[in-house]
C-alpha positions as CSV (number, residue, x, y, z in Angstrom):
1,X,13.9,112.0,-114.7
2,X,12.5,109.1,-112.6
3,X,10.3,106.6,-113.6
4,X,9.0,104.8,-111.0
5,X,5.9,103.8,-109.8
6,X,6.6,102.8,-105.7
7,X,6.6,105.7,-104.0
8,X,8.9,104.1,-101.4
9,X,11.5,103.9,-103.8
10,X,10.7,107.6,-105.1
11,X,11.5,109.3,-101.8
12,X,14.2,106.9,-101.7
13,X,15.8,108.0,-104.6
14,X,14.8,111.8,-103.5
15,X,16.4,111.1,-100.2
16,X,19.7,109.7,-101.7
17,X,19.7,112.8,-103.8
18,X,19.5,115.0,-100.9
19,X,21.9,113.0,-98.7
20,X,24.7,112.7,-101.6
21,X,24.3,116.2,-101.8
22,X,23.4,115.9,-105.7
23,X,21.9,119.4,-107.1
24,X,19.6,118.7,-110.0
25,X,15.7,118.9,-111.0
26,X,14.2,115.6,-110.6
27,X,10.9,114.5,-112.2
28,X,9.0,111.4,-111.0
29,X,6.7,109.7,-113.6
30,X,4.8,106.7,-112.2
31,X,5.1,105.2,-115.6
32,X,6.3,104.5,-119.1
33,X,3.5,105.7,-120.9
34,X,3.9,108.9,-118.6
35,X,7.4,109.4,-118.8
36,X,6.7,109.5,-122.7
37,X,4.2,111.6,-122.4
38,X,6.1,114.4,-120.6
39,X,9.5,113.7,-122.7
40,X,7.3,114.7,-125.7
41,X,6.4,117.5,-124.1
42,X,9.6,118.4,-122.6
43,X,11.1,118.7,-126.6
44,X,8.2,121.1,-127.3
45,X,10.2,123.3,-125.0
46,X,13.5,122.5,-125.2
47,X,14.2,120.8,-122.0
48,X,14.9,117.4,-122.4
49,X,17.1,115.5,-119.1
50,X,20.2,114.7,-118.9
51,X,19.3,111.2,-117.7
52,X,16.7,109.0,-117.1
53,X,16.2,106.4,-114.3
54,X,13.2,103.8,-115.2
55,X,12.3,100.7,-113.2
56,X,11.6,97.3,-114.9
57,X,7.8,96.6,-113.3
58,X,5.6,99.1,-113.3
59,X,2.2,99.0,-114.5
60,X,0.6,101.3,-118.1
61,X,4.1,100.6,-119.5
62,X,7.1,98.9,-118.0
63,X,10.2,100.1,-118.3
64,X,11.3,97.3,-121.4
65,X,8.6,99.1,-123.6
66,X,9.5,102.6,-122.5
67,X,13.1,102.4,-123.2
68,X,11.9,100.4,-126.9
69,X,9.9,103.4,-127.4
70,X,12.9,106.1,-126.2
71,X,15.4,104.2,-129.0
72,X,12.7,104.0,-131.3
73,X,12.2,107.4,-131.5
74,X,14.4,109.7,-133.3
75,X,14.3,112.9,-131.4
76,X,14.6,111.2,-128.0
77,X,17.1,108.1,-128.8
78,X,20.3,109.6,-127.1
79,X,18.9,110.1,-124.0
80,X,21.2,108.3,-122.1
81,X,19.1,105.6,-119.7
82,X,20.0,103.7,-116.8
83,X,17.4,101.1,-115.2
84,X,17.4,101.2,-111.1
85,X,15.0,98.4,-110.0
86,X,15.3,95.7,-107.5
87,X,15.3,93.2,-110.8
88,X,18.7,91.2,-110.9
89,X,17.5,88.1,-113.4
90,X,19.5,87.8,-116.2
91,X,16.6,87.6,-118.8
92,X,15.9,91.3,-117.4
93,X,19.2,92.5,-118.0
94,X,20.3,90.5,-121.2
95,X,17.0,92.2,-122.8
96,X,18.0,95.8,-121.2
97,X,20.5,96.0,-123.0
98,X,19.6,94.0,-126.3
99,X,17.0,97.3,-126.1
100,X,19.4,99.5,-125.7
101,X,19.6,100.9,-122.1
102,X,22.8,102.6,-121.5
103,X,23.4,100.9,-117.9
104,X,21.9,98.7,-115.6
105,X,22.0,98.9,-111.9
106,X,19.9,96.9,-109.1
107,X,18.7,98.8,-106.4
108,X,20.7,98.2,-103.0
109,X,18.7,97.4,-99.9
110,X,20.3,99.7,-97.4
111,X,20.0,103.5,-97.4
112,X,23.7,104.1,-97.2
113,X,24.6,101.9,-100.4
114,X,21.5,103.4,-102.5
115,X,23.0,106.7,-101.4
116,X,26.5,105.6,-102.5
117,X,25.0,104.1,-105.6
118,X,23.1,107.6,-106.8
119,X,26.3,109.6,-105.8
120,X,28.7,107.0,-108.8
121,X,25.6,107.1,-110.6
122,X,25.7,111.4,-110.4
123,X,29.7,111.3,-110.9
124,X,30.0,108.9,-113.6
125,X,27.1,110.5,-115.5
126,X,27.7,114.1,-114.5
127,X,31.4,114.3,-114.4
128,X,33.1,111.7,-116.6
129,X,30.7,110.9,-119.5
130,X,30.4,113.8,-122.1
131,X,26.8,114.0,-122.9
132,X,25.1,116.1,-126.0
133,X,23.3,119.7,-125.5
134,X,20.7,118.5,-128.1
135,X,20.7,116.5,-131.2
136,X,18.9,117.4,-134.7
């Protein structure tokens, strides 16, 4: 799942996706409050993601409040989440993970290091880290 609300950066992250060669069902949410929204929804049915990549600023609910709300919430607290945003102040990172965001990464400028970027992101995530099925 993506949560981002500048649609430069969505294709962006679609692109780097494609280009890396990363096979996987992406959602894009434009928001927090969406992303919750469809998360809820998504345990209705079973079919929570593996991951989910939030920017900081995004208008409805940022992605501080969202992640507060994901921890906060016991059937959707494991999710493991990782924010991508161009943010790389220390007040924004220090409180990331005070809320308990599982990684932080800033969003590289040029197409080949995003690329690069989503393809560790995709191996660490995918290949190294043992993640749950589904937690009672």
């Amino acid at each position: 799942m993506l949560v981002e609300d500048n649609h430069s950066d969505q294709v962006m992250v679609e692109r780097a996706l494609e280009d890396g060669k990363i096979a996987c069902d992406l959602t894009i949410l434009p928001n927090g409050q969406k992303a919750l929204e469809s998360l809820r929804d998504m345990l209705l049915s079973d079919s929570l993601p593996d991951l989910v990549l939030m920017d900081i600023n995004m208008p409805v609910m940022d992605g501080k409040q969202t992640l507060q709300e994901i921890r906060a919430d016991l059937e959707l607290k494991h999710l493991p989440v990782v924010m991508l945003t161009t943010s790389n102040r220390e007040k924004d990172v220090i409180e990331s993970y005070r809320l308990g965001v599982n990684a932080y990464l800033t969003k590289p400028v040029l197409d080949s290091q995003f690329i690069k970027t989503i393809q560790q992101l995709e191996n660490f995530w995918f290949e190294l880290v043992v993640l749950p099925n589904k937690i009672k």
